[in-house]
C-alpha positions in Angstrom: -0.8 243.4 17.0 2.8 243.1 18.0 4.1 239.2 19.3 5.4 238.8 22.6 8.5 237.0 23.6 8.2 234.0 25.5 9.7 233.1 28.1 9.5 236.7 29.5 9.7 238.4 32.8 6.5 239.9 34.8 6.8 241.3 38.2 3.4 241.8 40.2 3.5 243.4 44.4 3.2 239.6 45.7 6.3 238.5 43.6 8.0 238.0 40.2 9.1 235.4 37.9 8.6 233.9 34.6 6.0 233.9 31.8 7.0 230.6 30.6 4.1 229.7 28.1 1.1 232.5 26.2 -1.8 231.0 24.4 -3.3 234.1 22.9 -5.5 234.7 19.4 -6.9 238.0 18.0 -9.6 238.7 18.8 -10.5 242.2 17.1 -10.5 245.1 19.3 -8.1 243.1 21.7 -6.4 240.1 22.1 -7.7 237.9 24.8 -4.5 235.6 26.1 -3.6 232.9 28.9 -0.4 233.1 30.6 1.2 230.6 32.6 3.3 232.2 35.4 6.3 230.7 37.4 6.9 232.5 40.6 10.7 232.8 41.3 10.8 235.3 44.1 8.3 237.0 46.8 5.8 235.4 48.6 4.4 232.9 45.9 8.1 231.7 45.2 7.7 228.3 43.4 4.4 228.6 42.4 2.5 228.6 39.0 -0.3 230.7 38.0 -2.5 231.3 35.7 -3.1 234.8 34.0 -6.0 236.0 32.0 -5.1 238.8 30.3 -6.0 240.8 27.3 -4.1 243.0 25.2 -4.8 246.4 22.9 -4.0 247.2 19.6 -0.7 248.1 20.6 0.6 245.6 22.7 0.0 247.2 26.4 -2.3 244.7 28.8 -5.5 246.3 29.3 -6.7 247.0 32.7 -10.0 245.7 32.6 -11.1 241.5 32.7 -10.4 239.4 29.9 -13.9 238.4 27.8 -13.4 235.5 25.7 -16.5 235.4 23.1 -18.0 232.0 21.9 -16.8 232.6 18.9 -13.5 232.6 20.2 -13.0 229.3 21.9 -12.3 227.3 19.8 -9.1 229.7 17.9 -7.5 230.2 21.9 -8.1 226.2 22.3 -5.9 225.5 19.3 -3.4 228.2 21.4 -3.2 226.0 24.1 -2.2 222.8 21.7 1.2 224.8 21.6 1.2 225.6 25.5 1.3 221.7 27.0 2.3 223.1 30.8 -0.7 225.9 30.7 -3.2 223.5 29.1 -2.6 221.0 31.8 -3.2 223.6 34.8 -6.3 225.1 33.1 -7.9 221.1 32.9 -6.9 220.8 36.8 -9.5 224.4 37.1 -12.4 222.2 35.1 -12.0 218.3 36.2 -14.4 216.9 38.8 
């Protein structure tokens, strides 16, 4: 599967910005990756964000929910090692 660039631009109806950090593995018939997202115009301007995403043989996000198998965790956790900023938003999503 082809690698993506990072940092890269994305542009969603609510705003656009940044894909400053990917944490993303292979994951057979697609590849299952994190993005973290800076906001730096529209509505959400400032903000990050978290994206789950997945991705087809060819490189083009699939539009259907990311499904991250068991078997998978512990390959995307080794991902996030190499994303600090994402890794530290996705703990704030799981701490009591």
């Amino acid at each position: 599967m082809p690698a993506r660039r990072v940092p890269r631009a994305f542009m969603l109806p609510w705003g656009k910005g940044t894909v400053l950090e990917e944490a993303s593995i292979e994951g057979g018939l697609h590849q299952p990756a994190l993005h973290l997202l800076h906001y730096e115009l529209g509505e959400k301007k400032g903000q990050y964000a978290i994206r789950f995403a997945a991705f087809d043989e060819d490189g083009r996000m699939e539009d259907r929910p990311l499904i991250i198998n068991e078997r998978e965790i512990a390959a995307l956790r080794a991902e996030l090692a190499l994303a600090p900023r994402l890794k530290a938003l996705l703990k704030r999503l799981v701490e009591d």
